[in-house]
SEKELUM-251813 format. One record per residue (C-alpha): residue in one letter; x, y, z. Coordinates in pm, 1 decimal. Layout:
  rest         X         Y         Z
     a         X         Y         Z
...
END
This chain:
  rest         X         Y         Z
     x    1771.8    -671.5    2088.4
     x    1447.6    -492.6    2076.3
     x    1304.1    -467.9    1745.8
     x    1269.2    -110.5    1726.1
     x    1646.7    -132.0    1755.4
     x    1685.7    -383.7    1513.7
     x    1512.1    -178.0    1301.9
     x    1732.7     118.5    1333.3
     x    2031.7    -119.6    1335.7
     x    1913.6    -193.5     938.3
     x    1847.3     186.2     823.8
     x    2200.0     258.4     955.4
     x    2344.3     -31.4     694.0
     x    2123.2      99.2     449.5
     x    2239.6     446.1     505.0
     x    2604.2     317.9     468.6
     x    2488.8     144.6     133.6
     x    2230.0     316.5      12.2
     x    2256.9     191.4    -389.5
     x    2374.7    -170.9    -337.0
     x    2592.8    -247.5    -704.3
     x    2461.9    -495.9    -909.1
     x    2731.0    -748.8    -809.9
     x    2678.1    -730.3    -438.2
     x    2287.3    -781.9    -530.3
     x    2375.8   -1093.9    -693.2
     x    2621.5   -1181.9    -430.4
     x    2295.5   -1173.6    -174.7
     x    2111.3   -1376.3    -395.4
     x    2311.1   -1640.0    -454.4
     x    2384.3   -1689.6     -74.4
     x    2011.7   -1758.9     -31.9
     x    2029.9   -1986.6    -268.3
     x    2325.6   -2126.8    -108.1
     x    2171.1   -2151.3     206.8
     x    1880.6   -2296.8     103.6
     x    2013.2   -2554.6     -62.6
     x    2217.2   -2610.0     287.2
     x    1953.6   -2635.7     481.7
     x    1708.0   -2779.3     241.8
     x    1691.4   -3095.3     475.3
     x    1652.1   -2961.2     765.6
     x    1376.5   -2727.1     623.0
     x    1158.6   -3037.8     539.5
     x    1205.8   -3206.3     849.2
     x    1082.2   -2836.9    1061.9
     x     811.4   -2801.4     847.5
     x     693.2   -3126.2     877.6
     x     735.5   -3102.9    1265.5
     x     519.2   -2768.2    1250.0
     x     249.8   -2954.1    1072.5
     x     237.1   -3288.8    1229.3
     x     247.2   -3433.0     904.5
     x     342.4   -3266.0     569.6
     x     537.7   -3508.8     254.4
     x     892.3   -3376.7     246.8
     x     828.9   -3396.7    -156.5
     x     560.1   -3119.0    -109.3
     x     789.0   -2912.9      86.3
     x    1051.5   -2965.8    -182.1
     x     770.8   -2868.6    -488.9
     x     576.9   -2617.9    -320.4
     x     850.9   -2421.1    -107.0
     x    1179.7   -2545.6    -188.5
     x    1192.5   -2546.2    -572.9
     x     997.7   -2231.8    -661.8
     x    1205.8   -2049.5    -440.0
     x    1528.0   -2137.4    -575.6
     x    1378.2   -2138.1    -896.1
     x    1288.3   -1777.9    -858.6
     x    1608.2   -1663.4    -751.5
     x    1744.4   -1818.2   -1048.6
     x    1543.6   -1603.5   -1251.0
     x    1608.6   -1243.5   -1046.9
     x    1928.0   -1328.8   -1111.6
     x    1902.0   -1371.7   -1478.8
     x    1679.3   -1062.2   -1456.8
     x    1810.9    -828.8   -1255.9
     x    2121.0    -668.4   -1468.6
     x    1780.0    -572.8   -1681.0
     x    1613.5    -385.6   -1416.7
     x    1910.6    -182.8   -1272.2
     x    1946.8      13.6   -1648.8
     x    1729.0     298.2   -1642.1
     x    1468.0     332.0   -1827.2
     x    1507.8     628.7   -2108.5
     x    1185.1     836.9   -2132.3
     x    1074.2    1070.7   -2393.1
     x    1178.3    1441.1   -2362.2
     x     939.0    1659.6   -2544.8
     x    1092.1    1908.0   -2804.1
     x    1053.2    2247.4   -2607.1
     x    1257.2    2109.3   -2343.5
     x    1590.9    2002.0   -2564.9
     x    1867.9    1924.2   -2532.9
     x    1801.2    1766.9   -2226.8
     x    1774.3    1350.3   -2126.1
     x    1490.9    1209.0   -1964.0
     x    1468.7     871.8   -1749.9
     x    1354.2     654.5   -1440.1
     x    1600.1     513.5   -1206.7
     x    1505.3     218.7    -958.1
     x    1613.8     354.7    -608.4
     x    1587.5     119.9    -331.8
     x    1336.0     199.1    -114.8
     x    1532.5     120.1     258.1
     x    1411.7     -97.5     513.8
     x    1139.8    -321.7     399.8
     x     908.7    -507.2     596.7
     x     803.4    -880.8     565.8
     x     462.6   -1027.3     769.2
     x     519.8   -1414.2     675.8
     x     174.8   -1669.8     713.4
     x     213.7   -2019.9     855.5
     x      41.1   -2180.7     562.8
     x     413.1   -2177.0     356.2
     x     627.8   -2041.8     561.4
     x     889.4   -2096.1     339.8
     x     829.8   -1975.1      20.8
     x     627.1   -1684.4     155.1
     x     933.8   -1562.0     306.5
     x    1187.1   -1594.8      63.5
     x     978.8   -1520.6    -232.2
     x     925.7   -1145.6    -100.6
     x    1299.3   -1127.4      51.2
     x    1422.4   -1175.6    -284.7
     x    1227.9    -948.3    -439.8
     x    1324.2    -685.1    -181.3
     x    1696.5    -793.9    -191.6
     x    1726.6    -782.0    -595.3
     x    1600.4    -390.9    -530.6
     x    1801.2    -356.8    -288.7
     x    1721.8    -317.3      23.7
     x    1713.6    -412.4     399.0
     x    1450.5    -625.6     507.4
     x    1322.5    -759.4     852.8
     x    1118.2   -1086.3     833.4
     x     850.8   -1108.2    1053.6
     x     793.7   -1523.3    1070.8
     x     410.9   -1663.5    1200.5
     x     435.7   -1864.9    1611.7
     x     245.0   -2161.8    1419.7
     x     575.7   -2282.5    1222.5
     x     856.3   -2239.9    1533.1
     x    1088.4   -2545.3    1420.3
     x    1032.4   -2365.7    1084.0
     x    1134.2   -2064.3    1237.4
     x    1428.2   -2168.8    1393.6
     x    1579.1   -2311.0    1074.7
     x    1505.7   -1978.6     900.1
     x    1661.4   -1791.8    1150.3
     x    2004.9   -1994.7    1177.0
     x    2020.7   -2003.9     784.2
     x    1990.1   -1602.8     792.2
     x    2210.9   -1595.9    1065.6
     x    2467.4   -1772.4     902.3
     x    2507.6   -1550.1     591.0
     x    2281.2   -1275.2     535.6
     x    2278.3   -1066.6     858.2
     x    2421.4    -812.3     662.4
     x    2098.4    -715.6     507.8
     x    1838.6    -941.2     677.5
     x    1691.0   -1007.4    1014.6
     x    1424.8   -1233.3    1147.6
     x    1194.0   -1154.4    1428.5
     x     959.2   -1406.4    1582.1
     x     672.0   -1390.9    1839.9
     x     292.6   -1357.9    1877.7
     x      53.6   -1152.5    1779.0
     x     161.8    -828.0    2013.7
     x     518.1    -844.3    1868.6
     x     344.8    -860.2    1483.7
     x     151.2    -606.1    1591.3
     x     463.3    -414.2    1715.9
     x     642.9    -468.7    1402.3
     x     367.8    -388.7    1171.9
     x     395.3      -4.8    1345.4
     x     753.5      17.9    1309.7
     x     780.4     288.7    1027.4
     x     945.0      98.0     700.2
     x     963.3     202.4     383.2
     x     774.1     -61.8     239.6
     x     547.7    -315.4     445.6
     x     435.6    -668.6     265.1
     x     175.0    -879.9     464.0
     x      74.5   -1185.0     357.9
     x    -259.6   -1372.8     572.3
     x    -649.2   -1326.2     650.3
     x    -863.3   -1020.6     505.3
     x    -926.4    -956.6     923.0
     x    -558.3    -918.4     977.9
     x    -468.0    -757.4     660.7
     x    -679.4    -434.4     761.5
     x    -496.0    -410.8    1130.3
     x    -179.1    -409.6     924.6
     x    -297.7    -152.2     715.2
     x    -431.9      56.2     998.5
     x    -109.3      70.5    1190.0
     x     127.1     143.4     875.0
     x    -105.5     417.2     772.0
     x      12.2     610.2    1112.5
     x     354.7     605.3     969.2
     x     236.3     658.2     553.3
     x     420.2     328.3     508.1
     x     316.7     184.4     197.1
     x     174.2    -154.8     185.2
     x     125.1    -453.9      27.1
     x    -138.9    -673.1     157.9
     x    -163.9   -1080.5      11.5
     x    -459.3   -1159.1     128.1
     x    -688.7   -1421.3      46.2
     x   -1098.2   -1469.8     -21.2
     x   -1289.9   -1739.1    -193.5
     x   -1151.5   -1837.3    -546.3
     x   -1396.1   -1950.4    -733.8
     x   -1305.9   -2311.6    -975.0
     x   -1598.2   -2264.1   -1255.8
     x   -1684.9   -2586.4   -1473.9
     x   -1850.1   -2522.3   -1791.3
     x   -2113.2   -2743.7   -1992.6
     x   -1817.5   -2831.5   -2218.8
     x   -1569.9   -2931.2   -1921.9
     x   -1429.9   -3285.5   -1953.5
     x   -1486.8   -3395.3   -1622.0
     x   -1233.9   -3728.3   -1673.8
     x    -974.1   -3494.3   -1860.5
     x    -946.7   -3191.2   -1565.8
     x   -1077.9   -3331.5   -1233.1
     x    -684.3   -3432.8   -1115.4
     x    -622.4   -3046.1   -1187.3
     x    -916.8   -2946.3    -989.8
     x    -804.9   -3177.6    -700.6
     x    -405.2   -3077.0    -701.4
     x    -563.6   -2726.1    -614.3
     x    -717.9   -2820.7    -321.7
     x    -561.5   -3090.9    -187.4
     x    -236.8   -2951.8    -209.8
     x    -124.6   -2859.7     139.7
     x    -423.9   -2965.3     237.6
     x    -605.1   -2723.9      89.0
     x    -408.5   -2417.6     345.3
     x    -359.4   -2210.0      27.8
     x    -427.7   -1882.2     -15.8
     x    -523.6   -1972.7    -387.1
     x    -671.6   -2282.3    -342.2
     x   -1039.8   -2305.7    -534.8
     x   -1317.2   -2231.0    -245.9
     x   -1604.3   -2336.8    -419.4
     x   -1652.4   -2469.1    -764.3
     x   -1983.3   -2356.1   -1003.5
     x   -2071.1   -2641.8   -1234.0
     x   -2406.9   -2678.0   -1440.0
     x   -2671.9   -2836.3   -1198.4
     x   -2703.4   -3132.3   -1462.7
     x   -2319.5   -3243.2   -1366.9
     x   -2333.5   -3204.1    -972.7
     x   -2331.7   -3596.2    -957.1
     x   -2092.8   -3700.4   -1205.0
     x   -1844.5   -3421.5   -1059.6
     x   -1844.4   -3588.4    -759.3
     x   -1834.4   -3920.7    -847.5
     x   -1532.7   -3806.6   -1070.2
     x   -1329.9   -3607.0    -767.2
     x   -1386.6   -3914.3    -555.3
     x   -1243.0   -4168.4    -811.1
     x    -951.7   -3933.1    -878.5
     x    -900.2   -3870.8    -477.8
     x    -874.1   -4229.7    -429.9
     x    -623.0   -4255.8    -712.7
     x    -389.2   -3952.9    -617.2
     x    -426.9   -4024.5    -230.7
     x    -475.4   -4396.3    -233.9
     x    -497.0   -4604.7     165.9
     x    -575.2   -4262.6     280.6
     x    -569.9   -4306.8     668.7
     x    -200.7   -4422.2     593.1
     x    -109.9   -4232.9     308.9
     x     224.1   -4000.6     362.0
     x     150.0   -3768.5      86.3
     x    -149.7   -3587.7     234.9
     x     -45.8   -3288.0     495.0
     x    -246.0   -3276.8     833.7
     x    -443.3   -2929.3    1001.6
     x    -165.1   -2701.6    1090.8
     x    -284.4   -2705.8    1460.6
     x    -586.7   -2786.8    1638.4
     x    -752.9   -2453.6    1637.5
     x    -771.1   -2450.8    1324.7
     x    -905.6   -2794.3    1293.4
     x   -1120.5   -2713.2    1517.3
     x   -1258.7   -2423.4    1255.3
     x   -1297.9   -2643.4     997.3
     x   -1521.9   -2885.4    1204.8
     x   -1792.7   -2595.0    1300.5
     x   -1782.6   -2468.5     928.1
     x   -1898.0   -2870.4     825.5
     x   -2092.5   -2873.6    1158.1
     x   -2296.7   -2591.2    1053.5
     x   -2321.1   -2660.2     691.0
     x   -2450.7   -2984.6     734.5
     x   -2727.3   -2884.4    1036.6
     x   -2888.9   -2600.2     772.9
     x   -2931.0   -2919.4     530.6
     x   -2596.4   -2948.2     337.0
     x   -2457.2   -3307.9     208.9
     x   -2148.6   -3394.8     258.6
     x   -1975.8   -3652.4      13.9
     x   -1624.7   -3744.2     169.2
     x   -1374.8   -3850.5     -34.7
     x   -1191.2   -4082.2     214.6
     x   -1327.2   -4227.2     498.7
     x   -1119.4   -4147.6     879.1
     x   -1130.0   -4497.9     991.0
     x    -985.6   -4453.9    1357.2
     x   -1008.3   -4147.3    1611.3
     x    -566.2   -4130.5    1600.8
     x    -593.9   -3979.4    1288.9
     x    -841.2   -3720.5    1428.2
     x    -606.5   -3586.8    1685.8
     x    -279.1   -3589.4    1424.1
     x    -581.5   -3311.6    1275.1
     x    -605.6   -3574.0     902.6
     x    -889.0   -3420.6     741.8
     x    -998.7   -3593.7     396.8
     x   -1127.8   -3384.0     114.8
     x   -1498.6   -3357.5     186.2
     x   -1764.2   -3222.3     -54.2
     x   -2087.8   -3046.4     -21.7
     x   -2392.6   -2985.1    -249.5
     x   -2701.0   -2811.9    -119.4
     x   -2542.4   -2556.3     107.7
     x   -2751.9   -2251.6     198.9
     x   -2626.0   -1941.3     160.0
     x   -2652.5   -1808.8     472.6
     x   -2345.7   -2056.8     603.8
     x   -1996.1   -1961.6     709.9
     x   -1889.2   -2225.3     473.8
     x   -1976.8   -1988.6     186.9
     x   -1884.3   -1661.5     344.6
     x   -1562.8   -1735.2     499.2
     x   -1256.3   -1865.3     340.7
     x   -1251.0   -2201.7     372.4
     x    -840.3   -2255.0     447.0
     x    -868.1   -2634.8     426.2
     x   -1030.6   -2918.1     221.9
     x   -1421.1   -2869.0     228.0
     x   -1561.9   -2793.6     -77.0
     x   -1888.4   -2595.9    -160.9
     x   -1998.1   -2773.0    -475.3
     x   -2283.5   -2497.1    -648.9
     x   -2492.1   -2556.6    -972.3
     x   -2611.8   -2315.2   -1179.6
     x   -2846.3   -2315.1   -1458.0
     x   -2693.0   -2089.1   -1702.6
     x   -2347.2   -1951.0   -1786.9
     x   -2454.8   -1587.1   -1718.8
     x   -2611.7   -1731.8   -1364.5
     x   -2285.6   -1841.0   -1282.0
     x   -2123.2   -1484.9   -1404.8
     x   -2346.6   -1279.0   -1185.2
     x   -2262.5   -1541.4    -885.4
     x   -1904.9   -1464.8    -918.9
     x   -1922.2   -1077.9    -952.9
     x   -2175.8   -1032.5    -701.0
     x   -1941.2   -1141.7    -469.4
     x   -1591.3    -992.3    -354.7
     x   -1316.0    -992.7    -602.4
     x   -1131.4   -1312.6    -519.0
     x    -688.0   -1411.0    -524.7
     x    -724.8   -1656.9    -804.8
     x   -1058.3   -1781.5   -1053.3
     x   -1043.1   -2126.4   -1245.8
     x   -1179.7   -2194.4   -1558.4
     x   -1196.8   -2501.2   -1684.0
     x   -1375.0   -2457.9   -2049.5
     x   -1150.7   -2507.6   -2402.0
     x   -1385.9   -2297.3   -2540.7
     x   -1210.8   -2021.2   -2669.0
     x   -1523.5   -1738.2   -2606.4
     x   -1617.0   -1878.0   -2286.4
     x   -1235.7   -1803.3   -2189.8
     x   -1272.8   -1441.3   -2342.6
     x   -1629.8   -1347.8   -2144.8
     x   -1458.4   -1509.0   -1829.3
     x   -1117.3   -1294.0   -1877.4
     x   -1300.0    -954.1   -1962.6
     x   -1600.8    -980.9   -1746.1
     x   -1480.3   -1066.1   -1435.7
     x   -1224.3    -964.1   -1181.3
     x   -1011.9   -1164.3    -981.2
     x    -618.4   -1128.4    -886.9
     x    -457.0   -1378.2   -1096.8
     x    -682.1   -1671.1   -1348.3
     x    -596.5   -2019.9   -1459.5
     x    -733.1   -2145.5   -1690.8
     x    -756.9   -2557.0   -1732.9
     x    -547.2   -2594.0   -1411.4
     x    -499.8   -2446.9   -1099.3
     x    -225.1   -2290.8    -850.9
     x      12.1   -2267.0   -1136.6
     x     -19.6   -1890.9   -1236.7
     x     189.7   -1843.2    -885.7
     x     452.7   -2066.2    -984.4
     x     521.9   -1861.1   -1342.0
     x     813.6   -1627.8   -1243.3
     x     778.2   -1351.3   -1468.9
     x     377.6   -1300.3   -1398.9
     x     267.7   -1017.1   -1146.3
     x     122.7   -1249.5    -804.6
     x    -141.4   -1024.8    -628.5
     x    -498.3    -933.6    -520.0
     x    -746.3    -730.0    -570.3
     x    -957.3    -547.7    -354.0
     x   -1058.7    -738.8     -38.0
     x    -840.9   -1014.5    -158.9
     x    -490.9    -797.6    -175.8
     x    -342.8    -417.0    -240.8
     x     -37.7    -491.5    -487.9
     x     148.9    -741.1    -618.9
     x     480.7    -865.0    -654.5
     x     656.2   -1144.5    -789.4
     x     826.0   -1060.5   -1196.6
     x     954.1    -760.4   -1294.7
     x     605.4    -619.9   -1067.6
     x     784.9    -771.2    -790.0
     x    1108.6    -568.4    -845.4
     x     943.8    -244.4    -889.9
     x     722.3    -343.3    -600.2
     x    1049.0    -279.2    -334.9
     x    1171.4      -8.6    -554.7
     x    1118.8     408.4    -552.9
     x    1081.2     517.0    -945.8
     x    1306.7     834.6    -916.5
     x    1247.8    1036.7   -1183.5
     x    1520.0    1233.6   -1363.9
     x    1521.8    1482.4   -1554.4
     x    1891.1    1604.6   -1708.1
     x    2049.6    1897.1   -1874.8
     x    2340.6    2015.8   -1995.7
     x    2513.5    2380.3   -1997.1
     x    2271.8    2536.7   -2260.0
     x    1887.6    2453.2   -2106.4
     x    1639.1    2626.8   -2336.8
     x    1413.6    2694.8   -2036.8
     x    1586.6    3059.4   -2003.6
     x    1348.0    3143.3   -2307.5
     x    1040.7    3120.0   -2061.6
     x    1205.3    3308.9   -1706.4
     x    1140.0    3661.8   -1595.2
     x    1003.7    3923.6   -1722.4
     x     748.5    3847.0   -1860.9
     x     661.6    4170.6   -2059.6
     x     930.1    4046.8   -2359.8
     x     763.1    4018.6   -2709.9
     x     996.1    3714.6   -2771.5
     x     845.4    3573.7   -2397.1
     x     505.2    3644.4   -2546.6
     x     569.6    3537.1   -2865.9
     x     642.8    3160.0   -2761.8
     x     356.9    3155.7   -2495.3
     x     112.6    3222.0   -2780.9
     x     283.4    2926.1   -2958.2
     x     308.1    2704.9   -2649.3
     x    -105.0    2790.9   -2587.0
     x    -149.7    2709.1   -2951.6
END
């Protein structure tokens, strides 16, 4: 079936049900969880296929358990949402009842990134589902085993209300101009504005996850022993293919060394025998290892350092794409390393001789996903919070924020249009309809036709008070 006529296949079942209940909202839900939990196995063994080499515990704590986990909580949430919201009705207009009902929107569109092709699916679909809707998941050519998993699990109970579509870039780019109701995209700044481009010739809203260069920013007061781990887990989660993961880190020039020397003890202790270690996830593919080679290439021929925090002991591990966390001091600024996001573990290490220095650095430059801060000092936290901007901020840790259910999860500027995720996330995939009610009597008789009535002229002198 073509997928303009899958498409219309879903705004026919949304037409049939165009107000799902609440109980056949939950009744969705709870089959994805179901399913998931079915094919949780096989889910860890595709991804891990699609990757070369990903830990089936990191599938299970980054994809796996925050998915379920947040369909635990629309679930607890969404009998909440569905009540509409009662609004103030200004005196002139009694008796009369104001409020704002949460319409599903219709057919809702879902780009899904290779990076976590799990979780970056369903956390969207449920979203979409709790408002109730149709959605058509769009899932990337890098994760096909992952793909084919997905698909057979939607297949098998949820084909009422979901498809999934899979192919290259022409068929995204084909299903990014189909004209939903709603279109989510989550990937590169580069792609993000050809999605936008081709939903604008429909007006299909959008909501764009995108990405940029988070900043992790160490403080004078940071205890280097105390939150290095935290600083690492960022990055070296995934390999550091996170759309959140810190890009660079600012620390006071006095520290560079003992920063490093820290990461590198704590790299060795979290990812000990390295070359053999099964807890560290390979380069998705070879392009994009490839990517991440030039970036160091280039970096280190304008006169960057590199500090590696493992050493690749045979060429094997090279071609299953086993890139060690790698750190650089002395980059120039004129590098791709510091202009691009990185999408991998290299990290730009940057000193700075004052606090404000490393202020300006961060708002001279576009508004990233996520910002660090690791600083327990209470008006360092405040000046960080107020007078910068970034999508979402940790503070003394990193990738977390994403993980807390009932927190908005978006970007800002280059680095996103919307969020989702929460209560933000329900409202994202829903219309606000606003109603306005009366009764028999409606006092707005008082202000029709003609207009020449002392009684009319009377009470626009009062209204114009």
């Amino acid at each position: 079936m073509s997928i303009e006529s899958l498409f219309q296949q879903h705004q026919q079942q949304f037409n049939a049900e165009p107000y799902p209940s609440l109980v056949i909202r939950k009744q969705r839900l709870q089959r994805l969880a179901g399913l998931l939990k079915q094919y949780d196995t096989a889910l860890q063994q595709a991804v891990a296929r699609d990757f070369g080499q990903r830990s089936s515990v990191e599938t299970q704590l980054l994809e796996i358990a925050p998915s379920l986990q947040g369909i635990k909580y629309q679930l607890s949430q969404l009998k909440g949402w569905l009540k509409p919201q009662r609004r103030a009705v200004h005196y002139t207009f009694a008796p009369a009842k104001n409020f704002v009902l949460a319409q599903p929107l219709g057919v809702v569109g879902i780009i899904v990134p290779w990076n976590y092709p799990i979780f970056l699916a369903l956390s969207p679909l449920m979203a979409a589902l709790s408002a109730g809707n149709q959605v058509m998941l769009k899932l990337s050519e890098f994760t096909p085993a992952t793909n084919a998993v997905l698909a057979e699990m939607i297949a098998e109970g949820l084909t009422d209300c979901v498809s999934v579509v899979q192919g290259d870039a022409n068929v995204a780019a084909a299903f990014a101009a189909l004209p939903f109701d709603h279109l989510l995209f989550t990937g590169s700044t580069a792609v993000g504005r050809k999605v936008m481009q081709a939903a604008a010739a429909n007006l299909t809203p959008v909501t764009l996850e995108l990405g940029g260069k988070s900043p992790a920013l160490l403080t004078a007061d940071t205890d280097l022993a105390h939150f290095s781990q935290r600083l690492l887990f960022g990055k070296t989660a995934n390999a550091g293919q996170t759309c959140v993961a810190p890009d660079y880190v600012l620390v006071p020039k006095a520290r560079i060394t003992a920063l490093i020397n820290q990461l590198q003890a704590d790299f060795a202790k979290l990812y000990p025998d390295f070359a053999t270690n099964p807890d560290y996830s390979a380069v998705i593919n070879t392009q994009h290892y490839q990517r991440l080679q030039q970036l160091l290439s280039e970096a280190l021929a304008k006169g960057a350092t590199a500090y590696p925090c493992a050493v690749m002991v045979s060429e094997q591990q090279q071609q299953q794409r086993r890139l060690p966390l790698t750190l650089l001091v002395d980059v120039p600024e004129e590098c791709q390393i510091l202009q691009q996001e990185i999408f991998g573990p290299l990290l730009p290490i940057i000193g700075y001789e004052s606090f404000e220095q490393a202020l300006d650095y961060i708002k001279s430059r576009p508004r990233p996903l996520a910002l660090y801060l690791f600083s327990e000092d209470k008006l360092l936290q405040q000046r960080v919070l107020t007078q910068t901007h970034a999508g979402g901020v940790c503070i003394n840790d990193t990738l977390l924020h994403v993980a807390q259910e009932d927190l908005p999860f978006g970007g800002i500027g280059p680095s996103g249009l919307g969020n989702y995720h929460g209560p933000e996330g329900f409202w994202r995939f829903s219309h606000a309809k606003a109603v306005h009610q009366k009764g028999r009597f409606s006092s707005s008789i008082l202000i029709y036709p003609p207009f020449n009535r002392p009684l009319f002229k009377a009470l626009l002198k009062w209204l114009m008070r």
